[in-house]
C-alpha positions in Angstrom: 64.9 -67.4 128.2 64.3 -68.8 131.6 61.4 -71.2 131.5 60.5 -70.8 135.5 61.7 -68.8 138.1 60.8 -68.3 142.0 59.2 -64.9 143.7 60.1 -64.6 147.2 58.9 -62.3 150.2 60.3 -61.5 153.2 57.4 -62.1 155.7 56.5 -62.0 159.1 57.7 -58.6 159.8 54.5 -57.2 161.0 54.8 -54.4 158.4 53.1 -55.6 155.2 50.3 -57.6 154.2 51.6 -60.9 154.2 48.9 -63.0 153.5 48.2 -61.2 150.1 51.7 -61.7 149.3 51.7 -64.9 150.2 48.8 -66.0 147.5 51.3 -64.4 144.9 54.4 -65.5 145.5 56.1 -69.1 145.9 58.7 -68.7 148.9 57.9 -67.0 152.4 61.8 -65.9 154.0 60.2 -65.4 157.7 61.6 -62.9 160.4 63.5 -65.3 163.3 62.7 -62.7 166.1 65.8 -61.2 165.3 64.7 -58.0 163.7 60.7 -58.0 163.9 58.3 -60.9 164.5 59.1 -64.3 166.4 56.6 -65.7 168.7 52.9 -65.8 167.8 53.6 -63.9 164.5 56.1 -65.9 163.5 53.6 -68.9 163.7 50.5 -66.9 162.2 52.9 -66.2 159.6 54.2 -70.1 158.8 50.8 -71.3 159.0 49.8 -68.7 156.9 52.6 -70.3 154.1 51.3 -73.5 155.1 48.2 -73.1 154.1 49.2 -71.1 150.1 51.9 -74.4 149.7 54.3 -71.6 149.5 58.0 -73.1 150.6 59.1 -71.5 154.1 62.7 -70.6 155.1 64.2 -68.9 158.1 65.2 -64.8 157.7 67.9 -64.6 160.5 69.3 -60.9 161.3 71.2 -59.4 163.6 69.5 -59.2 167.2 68.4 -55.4 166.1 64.7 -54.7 166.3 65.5 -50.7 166.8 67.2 -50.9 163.8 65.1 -53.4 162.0 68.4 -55.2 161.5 69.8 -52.9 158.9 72.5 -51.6 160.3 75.9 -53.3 160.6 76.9 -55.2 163.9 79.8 -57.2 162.3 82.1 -55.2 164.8 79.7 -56.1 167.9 79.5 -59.7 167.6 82.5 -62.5 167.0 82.3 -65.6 164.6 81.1 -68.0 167.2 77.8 -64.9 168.7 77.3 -64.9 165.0 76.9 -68.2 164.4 74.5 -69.3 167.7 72.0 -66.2 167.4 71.3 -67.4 163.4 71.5 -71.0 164.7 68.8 -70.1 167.1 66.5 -68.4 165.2 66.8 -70.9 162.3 65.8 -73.6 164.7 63.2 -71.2 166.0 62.1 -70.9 162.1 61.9 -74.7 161.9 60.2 -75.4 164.8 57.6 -73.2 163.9 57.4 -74.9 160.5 57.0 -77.9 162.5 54.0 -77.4 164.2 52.4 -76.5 160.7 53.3 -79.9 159.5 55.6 -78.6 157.1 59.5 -79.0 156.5 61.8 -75.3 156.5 63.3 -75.3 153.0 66.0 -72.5 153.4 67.8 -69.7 155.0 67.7 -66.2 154.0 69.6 -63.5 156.1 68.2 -60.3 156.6 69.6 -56.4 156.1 72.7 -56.1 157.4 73.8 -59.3 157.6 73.0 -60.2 154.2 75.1 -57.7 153.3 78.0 -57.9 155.4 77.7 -61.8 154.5 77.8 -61.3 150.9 80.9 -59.0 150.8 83.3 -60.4 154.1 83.9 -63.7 154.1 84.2 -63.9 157.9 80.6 -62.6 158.7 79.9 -65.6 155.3 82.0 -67.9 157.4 80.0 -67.5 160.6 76.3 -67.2 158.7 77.3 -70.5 157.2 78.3 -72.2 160.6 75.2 -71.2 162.3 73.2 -72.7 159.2 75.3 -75.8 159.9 75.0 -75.7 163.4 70.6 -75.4 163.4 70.9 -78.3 161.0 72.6 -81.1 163.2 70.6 -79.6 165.6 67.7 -80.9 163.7 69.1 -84.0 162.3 69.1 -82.9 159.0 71.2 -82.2 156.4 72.5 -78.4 155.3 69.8 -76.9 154.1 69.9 -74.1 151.2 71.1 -70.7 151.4 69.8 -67.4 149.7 72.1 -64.7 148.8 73.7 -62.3 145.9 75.0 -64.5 143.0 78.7 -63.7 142.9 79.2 -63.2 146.5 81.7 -64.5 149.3 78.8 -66.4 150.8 78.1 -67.8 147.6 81.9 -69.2 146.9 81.8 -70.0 150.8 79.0 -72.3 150.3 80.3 -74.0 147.2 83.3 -74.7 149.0 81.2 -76.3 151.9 78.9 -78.6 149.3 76.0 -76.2 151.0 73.4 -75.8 148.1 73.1 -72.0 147.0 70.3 -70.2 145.5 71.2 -66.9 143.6 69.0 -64.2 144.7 68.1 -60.6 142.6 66.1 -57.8 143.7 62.7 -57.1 142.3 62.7 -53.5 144.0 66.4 -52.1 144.5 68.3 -50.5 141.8 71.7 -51.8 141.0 75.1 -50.3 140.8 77.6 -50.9 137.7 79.5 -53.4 139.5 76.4 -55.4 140.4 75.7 -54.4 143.5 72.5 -53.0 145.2 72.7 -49.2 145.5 71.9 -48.6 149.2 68.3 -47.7 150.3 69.5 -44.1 151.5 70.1 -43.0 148.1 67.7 -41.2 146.1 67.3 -44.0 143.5 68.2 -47.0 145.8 64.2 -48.5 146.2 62.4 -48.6 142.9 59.0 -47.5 144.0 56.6 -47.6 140.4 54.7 -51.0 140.3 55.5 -50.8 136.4 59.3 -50.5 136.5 59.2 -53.4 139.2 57.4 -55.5 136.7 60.0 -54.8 134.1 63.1 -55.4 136.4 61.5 -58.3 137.5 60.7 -59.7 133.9 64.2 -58.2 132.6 66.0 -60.4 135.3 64.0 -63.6 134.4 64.1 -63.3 130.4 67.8 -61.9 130.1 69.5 -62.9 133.6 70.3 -58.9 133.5 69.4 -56.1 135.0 69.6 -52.5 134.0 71.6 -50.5 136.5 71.2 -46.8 137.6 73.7 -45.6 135.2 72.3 -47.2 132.1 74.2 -50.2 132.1 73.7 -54.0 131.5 74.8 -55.7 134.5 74.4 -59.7 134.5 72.2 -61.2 137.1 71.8 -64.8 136.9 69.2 -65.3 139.9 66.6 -68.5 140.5 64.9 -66.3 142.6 64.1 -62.8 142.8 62.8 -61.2 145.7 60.2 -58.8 146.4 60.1 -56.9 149.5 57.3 -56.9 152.0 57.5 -53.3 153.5 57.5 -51.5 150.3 54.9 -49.0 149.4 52.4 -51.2 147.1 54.5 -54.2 147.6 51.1 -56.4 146.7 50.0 -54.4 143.7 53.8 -54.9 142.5 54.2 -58.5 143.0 50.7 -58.9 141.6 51.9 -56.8 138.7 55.1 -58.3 138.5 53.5 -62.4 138.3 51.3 -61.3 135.8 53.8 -60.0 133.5 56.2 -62.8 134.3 53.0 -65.3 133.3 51.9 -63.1 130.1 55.8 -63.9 128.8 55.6 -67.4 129.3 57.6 -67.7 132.3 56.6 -70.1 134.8 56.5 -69.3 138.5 57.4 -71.7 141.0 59.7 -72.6 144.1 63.7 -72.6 143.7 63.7 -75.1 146.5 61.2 -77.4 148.5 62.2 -79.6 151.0 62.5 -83.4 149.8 
């Protein structure tokens, strides 16, 4: 059984309410601009992470607000576009983390790009240059990265020393093969605060998850995330902590910055 393990929101995407999420769980990923937020929101939104000592990391995305940064531009963009835009909105991210006297602790990508990241090593390649890239930018070393345990940006960043933190869904149904069933089917967003709770709890206690066929599938995640811009995302992650809590399993940040 896992003795602690970190709840993480995607915030700053001026579609939820972030600063109830933010007294529940213990990492803030915040939108770069890329696909919602940036500017003013994006420093509410830090200060707002500041202020529940939750740990802050940059959520870089394609440069797709339209399409909320879920659809693909791997096709639209070479290695090197790839690697400035989520060099730029990591600094942007750390900058902003900054001004709230804080230090950014890692780098989450969003939609697509997570995606395309976690299955082409190229688009992993590129992600992990621009992580490189914002970091000698601001004279620190690599910070971590967030992804799908058993993905090419996963063996990408072992092979680079960059620390990785194994991510799982609290709110996405998984295939057989371990991967997330895609939000357009029927069954890919688990929407009941009570199945959340137990896929949350099932992937803490068993490093598992049940997937849509009836299948185990083995998850071993440090941190499970918990999306902002679901329906009843706070009642969920409220939910969700309180069974994690009733089973004796601590809740606390994967990462902080040293």
């Amino acid at each position: 059984m896992v003795a602690v393990i970190d709840l993480n929101a995607d915030v700053g995407e001026e579609c939820g309410d972030d600063a109830a999420l933010l007294s529940i769980v213990t990492t803030a990923n915040v939108a770069a601009g890329g696909h919602a937020g940036g500017g003013a929101v994006l420093d509410r939104t830090v200060r707002l992470a500041a202020e529940a000592s939750v740990a802050v990391g940059a959520h870089p995305s394609y440069p797709d607000r339209p399409g909320f940064g879920r659809v693909s531009q791997a096709t639209d963009h070479d290695a090197d576009a790839i690697a400035t835009f989520v060099a730029e909105q990591v600094i942007t991210v750390a900058t902003a983390c900054a001004r709230s006297g804080i230090e950014m602790s890692h780098v989450k990508a969003h939609g697509a790009l997570y995606n395309d990241a976690a299955a082409d090593e190229s688009i992993a390649s590129a992600f992990l240059e621009g992580v490189r890239r914002a970091s000698a930018h601001l004279g620190r070393p690599s910070v971590a990265v967030v992804g799908l345990p058993g993905s090419a940006l996963e063996s990408l960043a072992g092979r680079a020393g960059t620390d990785f933190l194994a991510e799982a869904f609290a709110d996405r149904a998984y295939a057989p093969d371990g991967r997330l069933v895609p939000r357009g089917h029927p069954s890919g967003v688990l929407h009941d605060s009570g199945a959340i709770a137990r896929q949350v709890l099932q992937i803490a206690t068993q490093g598992a998850v049940t997937a849509i066929d009836g299948s185990l599938v083995r998850v071993p995640a440090v941190t499970i995330c918990l999306h902002g811009d679901t329906p009843g995302a706070v009642a969920s992650a409220r939910l969700a902590r309180s069974e994690l809590e009733r089973h004796g399993v601590s809740v606390a940040a994967a990462r902080r910055p040293a």
